[in-house]
N, C-alpha and C positions, 0 to 999 in steps of 0.2 A: 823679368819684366812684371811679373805678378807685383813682387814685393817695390816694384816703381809705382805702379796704380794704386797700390796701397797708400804709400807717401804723398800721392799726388792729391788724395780726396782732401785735407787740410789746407792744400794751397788753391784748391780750388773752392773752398771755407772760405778762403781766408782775401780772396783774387774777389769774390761775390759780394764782402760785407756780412757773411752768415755767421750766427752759431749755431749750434746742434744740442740737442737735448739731449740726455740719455736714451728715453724712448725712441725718440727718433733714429737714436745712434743706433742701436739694436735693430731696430726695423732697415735699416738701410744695409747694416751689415747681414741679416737673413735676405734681402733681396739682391745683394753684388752675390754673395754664396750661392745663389740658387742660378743667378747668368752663367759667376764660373764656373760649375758644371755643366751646365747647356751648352759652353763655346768649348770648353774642352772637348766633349760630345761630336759637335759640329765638327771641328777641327779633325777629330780623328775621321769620320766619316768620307770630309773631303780627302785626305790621305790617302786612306785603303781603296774608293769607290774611282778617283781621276786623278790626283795628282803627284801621289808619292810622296816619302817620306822627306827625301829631299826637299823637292820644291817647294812643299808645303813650309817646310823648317824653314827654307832660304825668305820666302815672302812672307810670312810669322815675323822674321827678324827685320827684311825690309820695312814693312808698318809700324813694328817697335820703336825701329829707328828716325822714322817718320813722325811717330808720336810724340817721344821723347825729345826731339828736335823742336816739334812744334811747342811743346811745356816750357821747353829754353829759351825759346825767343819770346813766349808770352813773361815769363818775367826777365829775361835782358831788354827788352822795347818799352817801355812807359806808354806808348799809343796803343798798344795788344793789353790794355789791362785800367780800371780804373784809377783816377787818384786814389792817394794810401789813406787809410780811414786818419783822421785826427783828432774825430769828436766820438759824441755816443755813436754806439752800431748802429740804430734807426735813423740818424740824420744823415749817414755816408751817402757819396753819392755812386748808385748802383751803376754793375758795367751796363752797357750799349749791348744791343741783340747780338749783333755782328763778330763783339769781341768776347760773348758766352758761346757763338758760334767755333770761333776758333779756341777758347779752352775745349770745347768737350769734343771738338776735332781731335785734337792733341790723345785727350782721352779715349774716344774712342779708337785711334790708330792705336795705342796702346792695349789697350783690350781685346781686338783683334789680335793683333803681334801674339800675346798669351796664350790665344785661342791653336795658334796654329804652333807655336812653340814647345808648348808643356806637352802633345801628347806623342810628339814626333823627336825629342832630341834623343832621348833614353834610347829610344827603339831603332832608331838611324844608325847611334853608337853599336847597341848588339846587331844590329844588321854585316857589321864591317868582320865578324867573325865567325869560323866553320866549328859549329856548336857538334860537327861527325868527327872531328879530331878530339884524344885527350889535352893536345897544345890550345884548340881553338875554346872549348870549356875552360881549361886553367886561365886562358887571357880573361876571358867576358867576362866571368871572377874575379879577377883582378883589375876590370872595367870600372865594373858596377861599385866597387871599393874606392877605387879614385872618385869615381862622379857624386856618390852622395857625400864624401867627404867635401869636393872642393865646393859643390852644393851648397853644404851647410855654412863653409868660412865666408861663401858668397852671400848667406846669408844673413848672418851676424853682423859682416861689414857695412851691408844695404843699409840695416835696422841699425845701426848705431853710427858708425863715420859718418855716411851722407847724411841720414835722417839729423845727424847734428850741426854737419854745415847748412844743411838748408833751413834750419830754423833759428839757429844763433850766428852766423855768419852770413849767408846769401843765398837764395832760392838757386839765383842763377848759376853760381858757381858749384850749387849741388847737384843742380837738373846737367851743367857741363860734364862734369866726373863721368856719369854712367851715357851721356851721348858720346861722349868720346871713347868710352872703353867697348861699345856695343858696336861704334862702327870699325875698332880696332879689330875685333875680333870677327865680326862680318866678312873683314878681307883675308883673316886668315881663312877662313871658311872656305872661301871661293879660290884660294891659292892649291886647296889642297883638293880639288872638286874632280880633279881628274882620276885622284886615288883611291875614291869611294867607291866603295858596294850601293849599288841604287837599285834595289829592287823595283820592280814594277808594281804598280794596283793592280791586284787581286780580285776588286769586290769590295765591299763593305760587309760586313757582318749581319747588320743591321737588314741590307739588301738579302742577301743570303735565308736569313728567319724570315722574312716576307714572303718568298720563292715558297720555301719549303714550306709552309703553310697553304699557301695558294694549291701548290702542287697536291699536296695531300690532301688538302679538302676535292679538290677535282676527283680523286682516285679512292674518295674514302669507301667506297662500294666492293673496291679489289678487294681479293686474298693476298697476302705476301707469301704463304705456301707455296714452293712449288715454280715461284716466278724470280726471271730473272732481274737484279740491279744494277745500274748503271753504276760502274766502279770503275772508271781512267785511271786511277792508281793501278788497281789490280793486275792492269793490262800492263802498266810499264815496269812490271816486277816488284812493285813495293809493297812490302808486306806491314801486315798490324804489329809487329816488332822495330819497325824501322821509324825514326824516334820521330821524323817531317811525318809521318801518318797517323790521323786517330784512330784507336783498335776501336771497332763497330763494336755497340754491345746492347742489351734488349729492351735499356728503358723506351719508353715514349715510342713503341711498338710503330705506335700510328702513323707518326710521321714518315716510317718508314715506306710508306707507301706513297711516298714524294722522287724517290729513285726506280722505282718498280717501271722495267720498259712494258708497257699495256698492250704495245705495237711496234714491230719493225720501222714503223714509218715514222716514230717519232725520232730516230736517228735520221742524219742527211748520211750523205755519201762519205763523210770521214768518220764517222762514226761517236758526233757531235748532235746533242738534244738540237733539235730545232726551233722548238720555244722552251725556252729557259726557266718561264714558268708555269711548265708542265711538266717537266720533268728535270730533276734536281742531282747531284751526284752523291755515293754513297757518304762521302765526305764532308760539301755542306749539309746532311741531315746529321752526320756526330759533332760538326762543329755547331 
């Protein structure tokens, strides 16, 4: 879907009466660079912190599909789009609010789609496999091998097949190719939904570094001498060799005083922190 939004900024050039300068061109492409980062960001955030890898991917690809949808019908309808330029660029007559609304609708369901797509498909895929077996390691190996390959032929095709019918044959018949194959693939998706590994959210990482911060600023006064850490791994037998565990080790000393129990009382009756950000597990301070 990236490399849709990519092809789409031409036709939405091109849908407005615009050119683009070089300068401009550059400045535009350092600002979509600097969102796609930030929505990828966002994306994985929402994954890890509420909704999973899953659901995330499934409504990523619903909004894509939505997006894309909407780009097809802006060039198959003549009333979703401007008359076609005939004269100079400055005499054309520019679109209507309404119907800049629904291009950058189009776009923006598209951009989202990306957001939730790119940082969850990969990671969905290795979820489906037991990385504690030598079979479950030789597959994800041989996962990760199919995916960037078929990836890349995905990619090539984007950039050249479509990218060429949509600008020497038909917007619309280009924009139809990848809506049709996106909602093909959508129902394989949900065909096979019952067979997936669906991990739960965890946390977010991000959430996590904030905790553990907060936590040991409160506690920066303790000694970690002497005192004992909150470690729920420890207790269920998992040791710093077992490969789902990070082995603790002595940088960033300080933060370790984000796990430090200062008081009985800061466990409840299961033997769970009571505020979460007072006290943090041995765990998220190595992660």
């Amino acid at each position: 879907m990236e490399n849709m939004t990519t092809s789409s900024s031409p036709y939405a050039l091109k849908i407005r009466h615009e050119q683009i300068s070089p300068s401009s061109s550059s400045s535009s492409h350092k600002e979509s660079g600097g969102w796609r980062a930030i929505k990828y960001i966002i994306g994985a955030f929402i994954s890890d912190a509420y909704l999973g890898r899953f659901q995330t991917l499934l409504y990523g690809c619903i909004a894509s599909l939505l997006g894309i949808l909407t780009m097809t019908l802006t060039a198959g309808i003549h009333q979703l789009r401007p008359p076609a330029c005939k004269e100079e660029l400055p005499h054309c007559q520019r679109p209507q609010g309404w119907q800049l609304a629904v291009l950058f609708a189009g776009l923006g369901l598209l951009s989202i789609g990306a957001g939730g797509i790119r940082p969850c498909n990969i990671a969905f895929g290795a979820d489906q496999f037991d990385t504690k077996t030598e079979k479950g390691r030789t597959q994800l190996e041989s996962f990760f091998n199919w995916w960037y390959f078929t990836f890349t032929i995905a990619v090539i095709i984007a950039l050249t097949g479509v990218v060429y019918i949509q600008t020497n044959i038909s917007w619309t018949l280009g924009f139809a190719i990848p809506t049709v194959c996106l909602a093909f693939s959508i129902t394989i998706f949900l065909i096979g939904h019952h067979a997936y590994i669906c991990k739960k959210p965890e946390g977010s990482t991000f959430s996590d570094m904030a905790k553990v911060i907060a936590a040991a600023c409160r506690k920066r006064k303790l000694q970690t001498s002497a005192r004992t850490f909150y470690d729920p791994a420890l207790a269920l037998g998992i040791s710093d060799l077992d490969n789902t565990r990070l082995a603790h080790t002595d940088r960033f000393k300080f933060f370790d005083k984000a796990a430090v129990v200062a008081s009985p009382s800061e466990l409840d009756e299961q033997g769970k922190p009571r505020n979460l950000w007072r006290l943090c597990s041995l765990q998220q301070v190595d992660g």
